[in-house]
C-alpha positions, 0 to 999 in steps of 0.5 A, a space after each residue: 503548472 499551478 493550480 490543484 488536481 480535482 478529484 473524485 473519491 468512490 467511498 467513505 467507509 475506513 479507507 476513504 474517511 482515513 487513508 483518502 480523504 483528509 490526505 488529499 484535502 492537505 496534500 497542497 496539490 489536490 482537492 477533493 471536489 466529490 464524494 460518492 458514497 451512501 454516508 452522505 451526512 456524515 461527509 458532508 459533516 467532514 468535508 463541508 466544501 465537497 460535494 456529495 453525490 449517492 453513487 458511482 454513475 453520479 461520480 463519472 458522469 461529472 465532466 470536471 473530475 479526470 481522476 477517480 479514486 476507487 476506495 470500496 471493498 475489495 472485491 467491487 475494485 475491478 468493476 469499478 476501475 473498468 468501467 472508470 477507465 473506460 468512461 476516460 476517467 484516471 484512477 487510483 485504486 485502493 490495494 488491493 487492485 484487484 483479486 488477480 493478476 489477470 484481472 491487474 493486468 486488463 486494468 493495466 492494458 486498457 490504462 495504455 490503450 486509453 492513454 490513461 493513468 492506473 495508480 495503485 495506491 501504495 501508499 506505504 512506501 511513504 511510511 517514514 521508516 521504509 524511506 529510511 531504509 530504502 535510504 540506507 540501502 541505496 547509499 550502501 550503508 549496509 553493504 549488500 543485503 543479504 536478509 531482509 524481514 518485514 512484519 506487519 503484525 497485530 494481536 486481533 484474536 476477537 473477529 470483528 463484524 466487517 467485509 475484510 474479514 469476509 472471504 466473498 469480498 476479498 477479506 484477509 491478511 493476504 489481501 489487505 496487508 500482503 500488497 504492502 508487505 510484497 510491494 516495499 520488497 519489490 521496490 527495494 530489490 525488484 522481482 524475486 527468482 522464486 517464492 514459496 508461502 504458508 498461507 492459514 487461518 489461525 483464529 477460532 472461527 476464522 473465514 479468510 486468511 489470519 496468517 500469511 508468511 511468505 519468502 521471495 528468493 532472490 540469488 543473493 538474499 532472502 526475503 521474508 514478509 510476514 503478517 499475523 492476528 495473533 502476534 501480541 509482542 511483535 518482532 521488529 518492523 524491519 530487519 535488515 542484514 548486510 556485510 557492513 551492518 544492520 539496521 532494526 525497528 520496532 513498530 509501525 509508521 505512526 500515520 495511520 494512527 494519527 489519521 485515525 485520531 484526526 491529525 492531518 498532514 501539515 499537523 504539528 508533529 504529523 509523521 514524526 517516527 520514532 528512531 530505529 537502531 543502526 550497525 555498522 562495522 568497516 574494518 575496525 569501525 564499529 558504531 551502533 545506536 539510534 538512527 533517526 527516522 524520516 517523517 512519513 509523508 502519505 501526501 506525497 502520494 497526492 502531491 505525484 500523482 498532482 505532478 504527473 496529471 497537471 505536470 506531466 511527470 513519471 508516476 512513482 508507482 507504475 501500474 506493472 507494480 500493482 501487477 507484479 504483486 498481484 502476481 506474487 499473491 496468486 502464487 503465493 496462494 498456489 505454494 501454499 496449496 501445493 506446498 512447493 516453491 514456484 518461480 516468479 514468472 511477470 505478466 506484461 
């Protein structure tokens, strides 16, 4: 089908103005048709073509939006999703989805019952950098995986004034950069066997988690994710180990650093990424160096969920995948509680 999908866009705070907003108004396949939020000025300023509308009643009570994307804190994301899904309304919702598992999974079962699309918004799995490795994996290019590490580290050591750092919302590395970490692990090897975590507060005065390290066990790998606020010289992004070579890189995808320069998708040089750093050995070959990374392409998460909503297509994030990680964050905060190893049992 031609024509563009019209959405609805419930908040204009960080992730709405950045991740949500200028991607879907430059994903060639979507429009952003409505904004809900109380910074009426300053979207109306960005989006001059959008209409603006003061609340989340005003957004589902509009017949020509189908699809809601849930950008608020983290805590108002269930509420918010339920009564959207229960209105017939489709939605994406920002990660985390919910705070629980059990809540992910209601989300997901009244999607179903509806006929309806729950869309997690894990965008990350189109940094430039995981679709090269998962390229490399799939191709064999490393052989069989044996260890794999995937940080995602700052240095933050000032708290700043804001909700993610807020335990009654939500707040914390676990649930901001966790969904990312633990959802790229399991689109690349799917559910662990076990897992165990450490989950801290590392900065002075610190309310919610600063420091999350977590490892999936799998019978033929292991997986380690790690986040930090107190990480000045980072390690590598990824890491990655296998019995024909390796493959490193440093840094994070640049995307989010362009968006919040103001790049857009479509931009010269939007998504360019530096390269990472290859081995392969096979018998006597032995070749190393820079291997060229792909462009990152956060609209290609707006130009799927345009196919399967006007297209009828498969949605590459199914909600089972907000669900398994939810799953793996409520155990994760019981491991670390415990200090023991859980399994990984999936709800469905």
């Amino acid at each position: 089908m031609s024509g563009k999908l019209k959405l609805g866009l419930m908040g204009y705070g960080f992730a709405g103005a950045t991740f949500h907003a200028p991607v879907i108004a430059r994903s060639w396949r979507t429009e952003l048709a409505v904004i809900a939020t109380s910074q009426a000025e300053r979207a109306r300023a960005d989006f001059p073509a959008a209409d603006i509308v003061p609340d989340f009643d005003a957004l589902i009570a509009r017949d020509d939006i189908a699809c809601i994307v849930i950008a608020t804190p983290n805590d108002t994301h269930f509420a918010l999703a339920h009564r959207a899904l229960e209105a017939g309304k489709h939605v994406v919702i920002d990660k985390p989805v919910t705070l629980s598992a059990a809540d992910a999974q209601t989300l997901a079962r009244l999607a179903v019952q509806r006929g309806l699309l729950f869309a997690p918004f894990h965008n990350r799995r189109w940094d430039g950098d995981f679709m090269t490795l998962r390229a490399l994996i799939a191709d064999g290019g490393l052989g069989r995986v044996t260890h794999f590490e995937s940080h995602f580290d700052r240095f933050r050591p000032v708290i700043p004034k804001r909700w993610r750092e807020e335990a009654a919302h939500g707040g914390g590395l676990l649930f901001d950069l966790g969904p990312h970490l633990i959802d790229q692990a399991l689109a690349l090897f799917g559910a662990p066997q076990s897992l165990s975590a450490t989950v801290r507060q590392q900065r002075d005065n610190a309310q919610v988690p600063d420091y999350v390290h977590l490892q999936l066990h799998y019978a033929d790998k292991e997986v380690v994710l790690h986040a930090s606020a107190l990480s000045a010289l980072p390690p590598p992004r990824f890491a990655v180990h296998g019995t024909r070579g390796s493959y490193l890189i440093n840094g994070l995808d640049v995307q989010e650093d362009q968006l919040k320069a103001g790049l857009r998708p479509g931009d010269a040089g939007f998504g360019k990424n530096p390269p990472g750093w290859l081995r392969q050995v096979d018998g006597e070959r032995d070749h190393q160096g820079e291997h060229a990374t792909l462009d990152g392409d956060y609209a290609g998460f707006y130009r799927a969920l345009a196919g399967t909503l006007l297209d009828g297509k498969a949605f590459p994030v199914p909600a089972q995948d907000a669900v398994d990680v939810m799953t793996i964050i409520d155990l994760a905060l019981r491991s670390d509680a415990e200090g023991v190893r859980v399994p990984f049992t999936r709800l469905e």
